[in-house]
BALOBA-1460 file (C-alpha; in Angstrom, 3 decimals):
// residues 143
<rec num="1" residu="x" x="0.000" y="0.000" z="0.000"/>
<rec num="2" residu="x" x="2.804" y="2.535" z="0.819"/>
<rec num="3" residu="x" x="4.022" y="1.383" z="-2.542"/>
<rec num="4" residu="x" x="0.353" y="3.163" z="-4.337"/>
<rec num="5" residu="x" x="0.530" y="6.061" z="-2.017"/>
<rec num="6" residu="x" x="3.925" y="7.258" z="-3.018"/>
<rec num="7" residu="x" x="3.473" y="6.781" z="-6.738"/>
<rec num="8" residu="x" x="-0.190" y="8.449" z="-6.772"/>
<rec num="9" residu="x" x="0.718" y="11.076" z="-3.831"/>
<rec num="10" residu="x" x="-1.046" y="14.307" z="-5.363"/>
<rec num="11" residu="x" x="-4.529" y="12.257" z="-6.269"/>
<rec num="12" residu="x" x="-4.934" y="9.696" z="-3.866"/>
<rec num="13" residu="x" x="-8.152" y="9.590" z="-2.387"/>
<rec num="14" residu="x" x="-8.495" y="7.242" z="0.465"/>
<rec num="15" residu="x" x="-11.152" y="5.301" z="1.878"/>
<rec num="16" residu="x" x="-9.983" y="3.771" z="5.210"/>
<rec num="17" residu="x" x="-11.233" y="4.052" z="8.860"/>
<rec num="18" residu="x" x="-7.405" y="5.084" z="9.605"/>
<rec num="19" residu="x" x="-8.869" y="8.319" z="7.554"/>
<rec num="20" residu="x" x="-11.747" y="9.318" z="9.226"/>
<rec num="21" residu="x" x="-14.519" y="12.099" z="8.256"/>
<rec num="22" residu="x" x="-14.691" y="14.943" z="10.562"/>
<rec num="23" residu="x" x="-17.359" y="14.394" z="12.817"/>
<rec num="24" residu="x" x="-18.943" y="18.153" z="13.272"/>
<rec num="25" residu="x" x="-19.315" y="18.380" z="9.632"/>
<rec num="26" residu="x" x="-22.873" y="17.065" z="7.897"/>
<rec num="27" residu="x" x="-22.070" y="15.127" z="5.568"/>
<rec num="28" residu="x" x="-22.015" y="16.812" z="1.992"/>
<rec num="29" residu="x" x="-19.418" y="18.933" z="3.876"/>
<rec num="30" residu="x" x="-17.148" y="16.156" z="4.116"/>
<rec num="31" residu="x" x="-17.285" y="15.319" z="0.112"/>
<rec num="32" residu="x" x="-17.398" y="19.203" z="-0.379"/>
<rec num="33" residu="x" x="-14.246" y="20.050" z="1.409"/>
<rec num="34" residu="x" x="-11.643" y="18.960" z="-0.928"/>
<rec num="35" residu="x" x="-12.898" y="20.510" z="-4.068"/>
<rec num="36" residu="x" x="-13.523" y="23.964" z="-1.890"/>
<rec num="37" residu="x" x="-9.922" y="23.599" z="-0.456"/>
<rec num="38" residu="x" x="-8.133" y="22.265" z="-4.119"/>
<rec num="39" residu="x" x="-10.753" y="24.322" z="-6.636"/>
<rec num="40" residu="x" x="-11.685" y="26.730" z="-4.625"/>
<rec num="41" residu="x" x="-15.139" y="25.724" z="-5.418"/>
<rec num="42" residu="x" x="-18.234" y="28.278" z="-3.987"/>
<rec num="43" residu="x" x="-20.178" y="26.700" z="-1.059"/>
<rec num="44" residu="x" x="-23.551" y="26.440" z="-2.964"/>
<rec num="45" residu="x" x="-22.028" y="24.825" z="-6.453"/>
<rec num="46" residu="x" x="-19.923" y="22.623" z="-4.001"/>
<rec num="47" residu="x" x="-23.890" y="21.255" z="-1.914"/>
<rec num="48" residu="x" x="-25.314" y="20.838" z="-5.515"/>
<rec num="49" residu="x" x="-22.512" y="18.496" z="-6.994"/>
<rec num="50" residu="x" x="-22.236" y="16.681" z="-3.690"/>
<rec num="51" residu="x" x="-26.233" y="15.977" z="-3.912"/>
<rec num="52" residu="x" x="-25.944" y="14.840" z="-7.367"/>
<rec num="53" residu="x" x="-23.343" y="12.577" z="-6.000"/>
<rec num="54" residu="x" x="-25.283" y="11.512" z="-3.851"/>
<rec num="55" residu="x" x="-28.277" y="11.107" z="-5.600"/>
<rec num="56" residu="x" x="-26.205" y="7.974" z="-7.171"/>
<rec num="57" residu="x" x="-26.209" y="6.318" z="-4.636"/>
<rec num="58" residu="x" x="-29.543" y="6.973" z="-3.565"/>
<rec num="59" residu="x" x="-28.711" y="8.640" z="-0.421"/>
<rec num="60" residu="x" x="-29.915" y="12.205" z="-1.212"/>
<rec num="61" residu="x" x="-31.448" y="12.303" z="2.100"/>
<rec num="62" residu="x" x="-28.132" y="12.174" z="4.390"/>
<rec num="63" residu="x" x="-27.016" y="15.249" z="2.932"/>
<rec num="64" residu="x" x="-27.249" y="17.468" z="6.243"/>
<rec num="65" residu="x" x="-26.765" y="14.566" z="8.395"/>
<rec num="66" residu="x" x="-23.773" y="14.300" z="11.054"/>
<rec num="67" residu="x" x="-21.495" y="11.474" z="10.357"/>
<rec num="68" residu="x" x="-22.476" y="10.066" z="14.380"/>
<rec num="69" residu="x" x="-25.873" y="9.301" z="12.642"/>
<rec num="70" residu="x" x="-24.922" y="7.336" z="9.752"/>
<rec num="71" residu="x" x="-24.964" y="3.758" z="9.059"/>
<rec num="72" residu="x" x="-22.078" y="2.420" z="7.745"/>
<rec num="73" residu="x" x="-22.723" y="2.125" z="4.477"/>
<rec num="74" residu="x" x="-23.687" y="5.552" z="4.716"/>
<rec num="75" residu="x" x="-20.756" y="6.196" z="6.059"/>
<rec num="76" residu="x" x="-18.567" y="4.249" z="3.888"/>
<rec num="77" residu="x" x="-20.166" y="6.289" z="0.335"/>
<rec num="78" residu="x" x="-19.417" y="9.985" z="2.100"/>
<rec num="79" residu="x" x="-15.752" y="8.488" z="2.587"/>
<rec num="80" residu="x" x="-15.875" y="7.262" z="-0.752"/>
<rec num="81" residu="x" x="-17.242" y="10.179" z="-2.590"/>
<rec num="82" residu="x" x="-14.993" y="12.572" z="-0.432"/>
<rec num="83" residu="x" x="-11.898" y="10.123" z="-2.162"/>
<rec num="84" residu="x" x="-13.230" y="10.432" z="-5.894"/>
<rec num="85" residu="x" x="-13.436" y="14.331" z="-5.365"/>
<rec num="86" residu="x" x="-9.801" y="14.502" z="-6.107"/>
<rec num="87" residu="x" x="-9.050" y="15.399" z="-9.828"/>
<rec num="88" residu="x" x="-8.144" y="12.225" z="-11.615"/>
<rec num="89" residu="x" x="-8.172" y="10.053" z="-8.792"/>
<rec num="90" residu="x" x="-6.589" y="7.111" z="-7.470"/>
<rec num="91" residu="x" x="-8.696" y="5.846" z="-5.232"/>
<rec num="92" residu="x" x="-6.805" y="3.590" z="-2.082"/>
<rec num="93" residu="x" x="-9.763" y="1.953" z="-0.309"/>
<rec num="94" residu="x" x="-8.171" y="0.056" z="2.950"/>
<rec num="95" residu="x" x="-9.791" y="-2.661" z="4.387"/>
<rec num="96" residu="x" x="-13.244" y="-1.325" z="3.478"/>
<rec num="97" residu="x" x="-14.851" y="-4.717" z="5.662"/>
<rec num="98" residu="x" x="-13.430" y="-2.873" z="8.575"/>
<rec num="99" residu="x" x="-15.438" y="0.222" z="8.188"/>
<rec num="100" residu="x" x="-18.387" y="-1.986" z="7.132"/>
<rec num="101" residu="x" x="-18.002" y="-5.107" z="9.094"/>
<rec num="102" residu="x" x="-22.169" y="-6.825" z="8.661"/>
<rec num="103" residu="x" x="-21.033" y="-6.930" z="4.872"/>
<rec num="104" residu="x" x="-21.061" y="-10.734" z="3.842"/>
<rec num="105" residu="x" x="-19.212" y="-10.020" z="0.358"/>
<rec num="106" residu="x" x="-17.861" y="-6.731" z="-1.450"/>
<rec num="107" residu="x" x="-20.680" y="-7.344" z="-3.885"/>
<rec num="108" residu="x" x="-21.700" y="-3.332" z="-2.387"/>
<rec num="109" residu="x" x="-18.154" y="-2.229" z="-2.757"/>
<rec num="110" residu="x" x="-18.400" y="-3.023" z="-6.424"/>
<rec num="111" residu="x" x="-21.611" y="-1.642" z="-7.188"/>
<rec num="112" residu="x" x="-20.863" y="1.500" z="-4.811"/>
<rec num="113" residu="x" x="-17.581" y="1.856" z="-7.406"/>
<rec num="114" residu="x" x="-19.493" y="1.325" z="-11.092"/>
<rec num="115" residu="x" x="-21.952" y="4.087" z="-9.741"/>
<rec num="116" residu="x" x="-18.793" y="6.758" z="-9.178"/>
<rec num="117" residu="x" x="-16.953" y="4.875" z="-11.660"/>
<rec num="118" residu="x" x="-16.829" y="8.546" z="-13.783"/>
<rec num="119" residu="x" x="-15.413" y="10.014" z="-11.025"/>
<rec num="120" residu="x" x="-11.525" y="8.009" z="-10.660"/>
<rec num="121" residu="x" x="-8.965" y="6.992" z="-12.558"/>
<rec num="122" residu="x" x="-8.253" y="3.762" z="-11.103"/>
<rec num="123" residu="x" x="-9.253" y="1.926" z="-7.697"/>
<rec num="124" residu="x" x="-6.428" y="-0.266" z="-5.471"/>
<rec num="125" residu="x" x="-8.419" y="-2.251" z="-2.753"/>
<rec num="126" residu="x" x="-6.611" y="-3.011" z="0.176"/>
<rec num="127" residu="x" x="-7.018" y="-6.248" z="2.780"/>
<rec num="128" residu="x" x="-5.714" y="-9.155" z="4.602"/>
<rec num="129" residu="x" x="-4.810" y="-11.770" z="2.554"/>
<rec num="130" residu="x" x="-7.415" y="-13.917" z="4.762"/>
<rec num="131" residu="x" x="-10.494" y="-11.693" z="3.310"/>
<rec num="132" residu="x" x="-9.682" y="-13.009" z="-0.211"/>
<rec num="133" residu="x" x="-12.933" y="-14.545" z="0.165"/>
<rec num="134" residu="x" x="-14.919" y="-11.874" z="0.558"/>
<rec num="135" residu="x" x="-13.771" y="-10.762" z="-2.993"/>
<rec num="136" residu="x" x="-14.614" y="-13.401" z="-5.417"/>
<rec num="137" residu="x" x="-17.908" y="-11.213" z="-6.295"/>
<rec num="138" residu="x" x="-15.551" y="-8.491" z="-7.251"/>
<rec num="139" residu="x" x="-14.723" y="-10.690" z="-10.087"/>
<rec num="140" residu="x" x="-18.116" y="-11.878" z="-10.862"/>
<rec num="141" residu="x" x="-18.601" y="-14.791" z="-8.768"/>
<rec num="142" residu="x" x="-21.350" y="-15.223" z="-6.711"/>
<rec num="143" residu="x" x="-21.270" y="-16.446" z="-2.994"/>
């Protein structure tokens, strides 16, 4: 991994529980911070992309929620869509099981990355070799 994040530095976006969101911040303000900090985006333009975003996912409705109140894989598609706001991306999503532990598969990781998929340049999942498992659906196999 240190490998990816030294070769990508300037657009890595990362998606790991060792990154966490800022807690006092609703949600969209998470995703919106790095275009306002790297574009200097305006506040309102920032809220309207972020609900689009959002929208993708079908999680309009979490907009102006704190991230205490989220589920986690509420939770997990703020961290991702804060990741993919980086121009070009490369997203670095570490041990996302970790930060959604009740998943059975990363059949939601995959789906959660095809709806974004506009958004990155290229994805590098990180985990334990003893989740390989959990990854076969990835690939198209079913569990």
């Amino acid at each position: 991994m240190q490998k990816a994040i030294a070769l990508h530095k300037a657009r890595l976006g990362m998606v790991s529980a060792q990154a966490p969101l800022i807690s006092n911040l609703d949600a969209w303000l998470n995703v919106a911070l790095i275009r306002q900090y790297h574009e200097n985006l305006p506040r309102d333009r920032a809220r309207r992309e972020v609900l689009a975003s959002l929208d993708r996912f079908g999680m309009g409705a979490i907009a102006d929620r704190r991230i205490s109140s989220l589920e986690d894989q509420e939770r997990f598609c703020i961290m991702l869509l804060r990741a993919a706001m980086v121009k070009r991306a490369v997203l670095v999503i570490d041990r996302p099981f970790q930060i959604m532990p009740d998943l059975q598969d990363a059949r939601y990781v995959g789906r959660s990355l095809k709806w974004i998929d506009d958004l990155y340049e290229e994805c590098h999942i990180f985990d334990y070799v003893w989740m390989k498992d959990h990854y076969g659906a990835l690939h198209g196999e079913e569990h």
